[in-house]
C-alpha positions as CSV (number, residue, x, y, z in Angstrom):
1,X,125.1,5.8,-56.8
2,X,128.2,5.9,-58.7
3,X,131.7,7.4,-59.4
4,X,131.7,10.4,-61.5
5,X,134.5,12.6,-62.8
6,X,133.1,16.2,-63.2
7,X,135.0,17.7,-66.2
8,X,134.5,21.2,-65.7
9,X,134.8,23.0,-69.4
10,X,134.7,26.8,-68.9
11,X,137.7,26.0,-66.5
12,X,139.4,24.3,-70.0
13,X,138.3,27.4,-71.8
14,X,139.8,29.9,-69.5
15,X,143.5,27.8,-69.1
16,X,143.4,27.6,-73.1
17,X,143.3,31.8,-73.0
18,X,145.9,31.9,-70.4
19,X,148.2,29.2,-72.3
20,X,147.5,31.8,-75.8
21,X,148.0,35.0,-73.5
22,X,151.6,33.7,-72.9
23,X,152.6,31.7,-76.1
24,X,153.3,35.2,-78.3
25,X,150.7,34.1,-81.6
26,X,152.3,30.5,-81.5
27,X,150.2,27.8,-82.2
28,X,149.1,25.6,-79.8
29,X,149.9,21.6,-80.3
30,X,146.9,20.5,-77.0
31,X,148.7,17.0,-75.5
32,X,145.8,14.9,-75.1
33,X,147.4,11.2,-74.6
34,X,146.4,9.6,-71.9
35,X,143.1,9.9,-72.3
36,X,143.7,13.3,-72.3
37,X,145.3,13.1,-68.9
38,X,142.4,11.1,-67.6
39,X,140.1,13.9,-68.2
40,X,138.4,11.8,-71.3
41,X,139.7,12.5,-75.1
42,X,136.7,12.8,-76.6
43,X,135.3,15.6,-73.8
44,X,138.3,17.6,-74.1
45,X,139.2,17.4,-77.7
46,X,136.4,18.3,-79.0
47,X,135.7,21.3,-76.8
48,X,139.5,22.5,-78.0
49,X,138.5,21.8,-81.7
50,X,135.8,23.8,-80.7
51,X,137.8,26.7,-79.3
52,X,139.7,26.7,-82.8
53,X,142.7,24.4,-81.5
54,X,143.9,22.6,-85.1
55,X,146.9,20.8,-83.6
56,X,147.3,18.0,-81.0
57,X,149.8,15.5,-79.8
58,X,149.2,11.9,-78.7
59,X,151.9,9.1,-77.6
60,X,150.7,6.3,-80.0
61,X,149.2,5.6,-82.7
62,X,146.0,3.9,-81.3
63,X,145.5,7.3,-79.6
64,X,146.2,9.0,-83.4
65,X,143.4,6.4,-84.4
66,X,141.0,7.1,-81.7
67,X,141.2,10.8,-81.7
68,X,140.6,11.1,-85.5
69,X,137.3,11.1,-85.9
70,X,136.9,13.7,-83.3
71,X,139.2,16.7,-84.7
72,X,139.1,15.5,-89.3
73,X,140.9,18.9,-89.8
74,X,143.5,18.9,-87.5
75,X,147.0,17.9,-87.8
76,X,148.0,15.2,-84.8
77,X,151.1,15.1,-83.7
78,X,152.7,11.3,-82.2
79,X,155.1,11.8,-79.8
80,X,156.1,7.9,-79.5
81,X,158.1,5.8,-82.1
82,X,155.1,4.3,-84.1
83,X,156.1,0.5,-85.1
84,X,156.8,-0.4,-88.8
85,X,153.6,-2.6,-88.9
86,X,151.4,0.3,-88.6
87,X,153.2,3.1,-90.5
88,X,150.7,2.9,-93.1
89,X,148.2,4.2,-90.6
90,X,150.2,7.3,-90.2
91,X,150.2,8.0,-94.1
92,X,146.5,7.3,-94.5
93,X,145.4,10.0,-92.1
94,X,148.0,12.0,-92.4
95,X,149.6,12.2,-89.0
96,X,152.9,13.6,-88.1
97,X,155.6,10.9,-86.8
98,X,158.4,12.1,-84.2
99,X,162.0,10.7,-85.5
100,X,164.2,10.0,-83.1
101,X,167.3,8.6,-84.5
102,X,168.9,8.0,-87.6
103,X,168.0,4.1,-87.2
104,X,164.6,4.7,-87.1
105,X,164.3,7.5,-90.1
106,X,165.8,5.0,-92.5
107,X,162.6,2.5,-91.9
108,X,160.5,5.1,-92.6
109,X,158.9,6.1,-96.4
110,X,160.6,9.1,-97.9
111,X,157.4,11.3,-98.1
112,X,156.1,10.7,-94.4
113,X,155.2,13.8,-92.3
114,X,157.6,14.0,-89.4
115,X,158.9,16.1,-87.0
116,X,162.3,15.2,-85.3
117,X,162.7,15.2,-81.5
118,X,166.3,16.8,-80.7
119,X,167.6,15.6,-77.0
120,X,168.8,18.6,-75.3
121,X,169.3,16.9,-71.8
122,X,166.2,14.7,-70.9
123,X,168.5,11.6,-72.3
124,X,165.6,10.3,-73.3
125,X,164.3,10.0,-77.5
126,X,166.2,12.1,-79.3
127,X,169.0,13.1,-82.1
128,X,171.9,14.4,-79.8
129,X,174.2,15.2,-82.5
130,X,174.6,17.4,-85.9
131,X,176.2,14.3,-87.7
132,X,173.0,12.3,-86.6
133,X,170.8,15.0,-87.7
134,X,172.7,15.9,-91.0
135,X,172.3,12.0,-91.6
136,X,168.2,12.1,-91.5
137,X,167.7,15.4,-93.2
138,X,169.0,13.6,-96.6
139,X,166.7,10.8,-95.9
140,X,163.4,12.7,-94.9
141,X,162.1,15.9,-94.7
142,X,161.1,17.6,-91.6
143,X,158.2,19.6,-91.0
144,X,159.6,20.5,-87.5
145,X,162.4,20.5,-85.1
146,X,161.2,19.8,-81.5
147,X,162.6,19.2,-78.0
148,X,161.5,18.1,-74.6
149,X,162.3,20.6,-70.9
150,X,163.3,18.4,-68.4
151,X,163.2,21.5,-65.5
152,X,161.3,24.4,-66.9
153,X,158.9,24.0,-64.0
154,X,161.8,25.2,-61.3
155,X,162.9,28.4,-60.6
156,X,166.0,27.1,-59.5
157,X,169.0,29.2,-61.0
158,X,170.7,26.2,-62.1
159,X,168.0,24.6,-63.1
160,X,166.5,27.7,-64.9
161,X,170.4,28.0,-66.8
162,X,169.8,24.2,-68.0
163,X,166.6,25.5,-69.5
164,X,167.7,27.9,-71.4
165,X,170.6,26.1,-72.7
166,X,167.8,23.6,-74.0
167,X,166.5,26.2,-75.7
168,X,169.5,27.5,-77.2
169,X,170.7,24.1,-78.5
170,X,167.3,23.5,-80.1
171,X,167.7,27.2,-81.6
172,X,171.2,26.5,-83.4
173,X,169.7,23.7,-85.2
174,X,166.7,24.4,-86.1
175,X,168.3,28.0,-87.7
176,X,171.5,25.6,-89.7
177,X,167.8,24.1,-91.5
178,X,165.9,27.1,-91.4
179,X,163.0,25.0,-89.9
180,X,160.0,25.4,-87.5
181,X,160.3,24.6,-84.3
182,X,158.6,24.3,-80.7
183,X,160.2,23.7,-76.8
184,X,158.0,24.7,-75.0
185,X,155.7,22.4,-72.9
186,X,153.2,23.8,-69.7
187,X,155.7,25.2,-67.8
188,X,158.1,26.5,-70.5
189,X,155.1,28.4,-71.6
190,X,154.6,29.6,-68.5
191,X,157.8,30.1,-66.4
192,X,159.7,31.0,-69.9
193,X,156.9,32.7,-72.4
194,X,160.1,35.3,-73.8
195,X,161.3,31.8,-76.1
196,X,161.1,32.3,-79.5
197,X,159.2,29.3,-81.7
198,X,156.1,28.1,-83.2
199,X,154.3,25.9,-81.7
200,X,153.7,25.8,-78.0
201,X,152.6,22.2,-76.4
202,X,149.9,22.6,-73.7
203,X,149.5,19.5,-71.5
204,X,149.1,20.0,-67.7
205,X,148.4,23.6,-68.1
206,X,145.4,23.3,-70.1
207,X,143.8,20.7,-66.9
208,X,144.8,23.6,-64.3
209,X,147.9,22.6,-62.2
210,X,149.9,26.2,-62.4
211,X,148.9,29.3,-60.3
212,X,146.2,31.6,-61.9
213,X,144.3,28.5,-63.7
214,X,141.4,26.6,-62.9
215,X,141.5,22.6,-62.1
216,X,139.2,20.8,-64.8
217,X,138.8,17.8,-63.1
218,X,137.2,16.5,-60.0
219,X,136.0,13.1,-58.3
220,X,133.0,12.6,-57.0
221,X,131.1,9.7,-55.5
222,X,127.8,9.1,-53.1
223,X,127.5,7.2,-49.6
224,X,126.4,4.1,-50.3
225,X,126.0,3.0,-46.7
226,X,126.1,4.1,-43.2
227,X,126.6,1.3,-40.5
228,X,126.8,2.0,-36.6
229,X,129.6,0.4,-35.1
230,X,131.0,-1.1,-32.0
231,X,134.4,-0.1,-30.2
232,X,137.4,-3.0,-31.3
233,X,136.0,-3.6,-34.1
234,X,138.6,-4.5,-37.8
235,X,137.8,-2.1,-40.4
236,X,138.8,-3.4,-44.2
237,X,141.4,-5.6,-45.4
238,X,144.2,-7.0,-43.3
239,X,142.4,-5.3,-40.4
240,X,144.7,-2.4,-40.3
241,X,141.9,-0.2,-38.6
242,X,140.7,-1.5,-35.7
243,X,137.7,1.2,-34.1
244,X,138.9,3.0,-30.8
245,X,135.7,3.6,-29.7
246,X,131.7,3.4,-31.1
247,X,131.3,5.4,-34.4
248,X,129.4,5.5,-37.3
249,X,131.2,4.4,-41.0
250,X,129.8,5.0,-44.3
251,X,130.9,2.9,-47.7
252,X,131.8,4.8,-50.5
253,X,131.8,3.2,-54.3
254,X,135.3,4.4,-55.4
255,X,138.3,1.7,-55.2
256,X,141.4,1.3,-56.7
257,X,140.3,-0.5,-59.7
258,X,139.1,3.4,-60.2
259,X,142.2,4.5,-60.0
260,X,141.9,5.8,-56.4
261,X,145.4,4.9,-55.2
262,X,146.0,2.1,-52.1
263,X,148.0,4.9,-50.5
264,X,145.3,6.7,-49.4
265,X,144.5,3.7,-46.9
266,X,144.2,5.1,-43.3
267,X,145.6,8.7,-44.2
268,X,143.2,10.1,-47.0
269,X,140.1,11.7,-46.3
270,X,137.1,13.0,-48.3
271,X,134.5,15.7,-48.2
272,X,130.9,15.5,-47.2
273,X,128.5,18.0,-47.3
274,X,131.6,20.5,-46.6
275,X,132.4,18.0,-43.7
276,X,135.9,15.9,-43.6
277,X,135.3,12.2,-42.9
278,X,138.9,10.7,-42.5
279,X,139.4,7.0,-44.3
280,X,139.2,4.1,-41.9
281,X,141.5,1.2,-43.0
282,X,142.5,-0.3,-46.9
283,X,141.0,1.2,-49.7
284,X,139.7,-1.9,-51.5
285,X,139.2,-2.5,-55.3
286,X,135.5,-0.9,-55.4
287,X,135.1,0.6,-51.9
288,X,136.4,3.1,-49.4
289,X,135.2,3.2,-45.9
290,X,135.3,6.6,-44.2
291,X,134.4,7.9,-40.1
292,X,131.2,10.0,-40.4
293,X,131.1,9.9,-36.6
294,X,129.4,12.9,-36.0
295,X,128.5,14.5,-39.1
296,X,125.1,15.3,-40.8
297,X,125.3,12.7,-43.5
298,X,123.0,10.3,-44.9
299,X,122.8,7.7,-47.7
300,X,123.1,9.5,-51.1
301,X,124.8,12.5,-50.3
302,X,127.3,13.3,-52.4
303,X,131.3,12.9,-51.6
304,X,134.0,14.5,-52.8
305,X,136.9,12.7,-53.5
306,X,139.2,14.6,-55.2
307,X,138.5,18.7,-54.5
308,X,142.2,20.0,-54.7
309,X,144.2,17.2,-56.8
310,X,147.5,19.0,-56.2
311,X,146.8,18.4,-52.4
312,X,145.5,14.9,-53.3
313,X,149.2,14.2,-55.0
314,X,151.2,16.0,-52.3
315,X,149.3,13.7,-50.0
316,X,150.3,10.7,-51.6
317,X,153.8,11.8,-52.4
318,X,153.3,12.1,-56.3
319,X,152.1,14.4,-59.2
320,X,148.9,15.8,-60.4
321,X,149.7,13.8,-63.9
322,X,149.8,10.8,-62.3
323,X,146.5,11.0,-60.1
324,X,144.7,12.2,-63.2
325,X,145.6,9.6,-65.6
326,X,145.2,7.0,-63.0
327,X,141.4,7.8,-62.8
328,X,139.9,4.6,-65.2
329,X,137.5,4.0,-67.7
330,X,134.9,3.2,-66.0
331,X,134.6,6.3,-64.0
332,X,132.0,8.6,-65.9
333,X,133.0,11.4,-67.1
334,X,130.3,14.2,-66.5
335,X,130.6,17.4,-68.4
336,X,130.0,20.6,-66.6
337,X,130.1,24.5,-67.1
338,X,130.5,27.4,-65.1
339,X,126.5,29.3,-64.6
């Protein structure tokens, strides 16, 4: 009995043709940092390399190193600030650095592939001004001219107007070099597919948090015990449960240290057998202890943790990104396809 993530590819496929069906012929640049969002690089990049995806973007370049060997052909994209010490790693394997400041472009060899991130309002990395960017264009040469949407997923009209200004920033400089460029990330595909560009970067889109695609991931466990238990009686850590009356408690193998979050701790609930059994007290670092008072369950049966993760996140007060990522390495990851 163990914790498994079911990675469910034919929902991957189907996101990936509904992230083309909107991008206008651009290429897609697949996010897979993170683990690929939790979802497991080597699963999901090589089903995408598979599909014909020949760009991808990481944060670092450990995750540039570790993804490699799984896509030779492909062009991989780091989206962090890679330190001096290992900028020979970028030139031997020919990945493409983001620049983010003149500072950081004048450590960097004259020959290296690099795009440079332009800050059109995240205020996060990026070259705000056309001095700064005048400045690195005599140093290097750019392959690309990128930015970062910091509210394309809100319809908001303001919100919506500061969107399109990002774009239109981005635009002016990337036409004064007569370079490539790309903006937009899952929900600029989506909420804003009329941008011009050419590249589109699919993160959460391609795992299936937006309406009309198909959630890849899902958490699964198995009952590892059921005990009968009296009325009064302290369930978990800090005995924050105590039993109103006789009831039956199974033990599930799924903790934190698996990335299922503390904050489900008396308010989270799980699925067996198509039956809700609510969470009784903490969740601990390898077990969860639910209330199957009442239900047809025995030892073995299967559990499902997370069915809907954008309820899951709601439910918790965060975001599908987070409860994704959050789900550790030592949580299989089980491959699985539509019949």
């Amino acid at each position: 009995m163990y914790t498994k993530a079911e990675i469910n590819l034919s929902a991957l496929t189907h996101n990936l043709g509904v992230i083309k069906s909107h991008s206008k012929n651009k290429q897609v640049i697949a996010v897979v940092k993170a683990n690929a969002y939790g979802h497991g690089l080597k699963i999901v990049s090589k089903h995408l390399h598979s599909l014909g995806v020949r760009h991808f973007a990481v944060s670092s370049v450990s995750e540039a190193d570790e993804l490699r060997p799984l896509v030779p052909d492909s062009d991989i994209l780091i989206l962090g600030r890679t330190p001096e010490s290992c900028i020979e790693s970028v030139i031997v394997n020919n990945y493409i650095q983001t620049v983010c400041s003149e500072e950081y472009a004048r450590t960097l060899p004259e020959k290296i592939r690099c795009h440079i991130k332009i800050d059109t309002g995240m205020t996060r990395f990026g070259v705000s001004t056309s001095e700064e960017l005048a400045e690195i264009m005599r140093i290097l040469t750019p392959e690309a001219l990128f930015t970062h949407f910091s509210c394309a997923d809100s319809f908001d009209p303001a919100d919506v107007e500061f969107t399109q200004y990002q774009q239109s920033k981005l635009v002016d400089f990337a036409r004064e070099y007569s370079l490539p460029y790309h903006s937009q990330n899952s929900a600029g595909v989506l909420n804003h597919s009329d941008f011009g560009g050419d590249f589109v970067r699919a993160g959460l889109a391609l795992y299936g948090y937006f309406p009309n695609l198909r959630q890849v991931m899902s958490l699964k466990s198995a009952i590892a015990q059921i005990r009968e238990v009296k009325a009064g009686v302290p369930v978990s850590y800090g005995r924050t449960y105590i039993t109103k009356s006789a009831c039956r408690l199974a033990v599930i193998p799924v903790g934190y240290a698996d990335g299922y979050s503390r904050l489900h701790s008396n308010k989270g609930s799980v699925v067996i057998n198509g039956q809700t059994a609510p969470i009784r007290g903490r969740v601990c670092m390898d077990y969860i202890i639910v209330d199957v008072s009442g239900l047809d369950v025995k030892v073995g049966d299967e559990v499902e943790l997370y069915g809907d993760i954008e309820h899951i996140a709601r439910s918790i007060g965060t975001i599908p990104y987070e409860v994704t990522c959050a789900v550790s390495a030592r949580v299989t990851r089980q491959l699985t396809m539509d019949s």
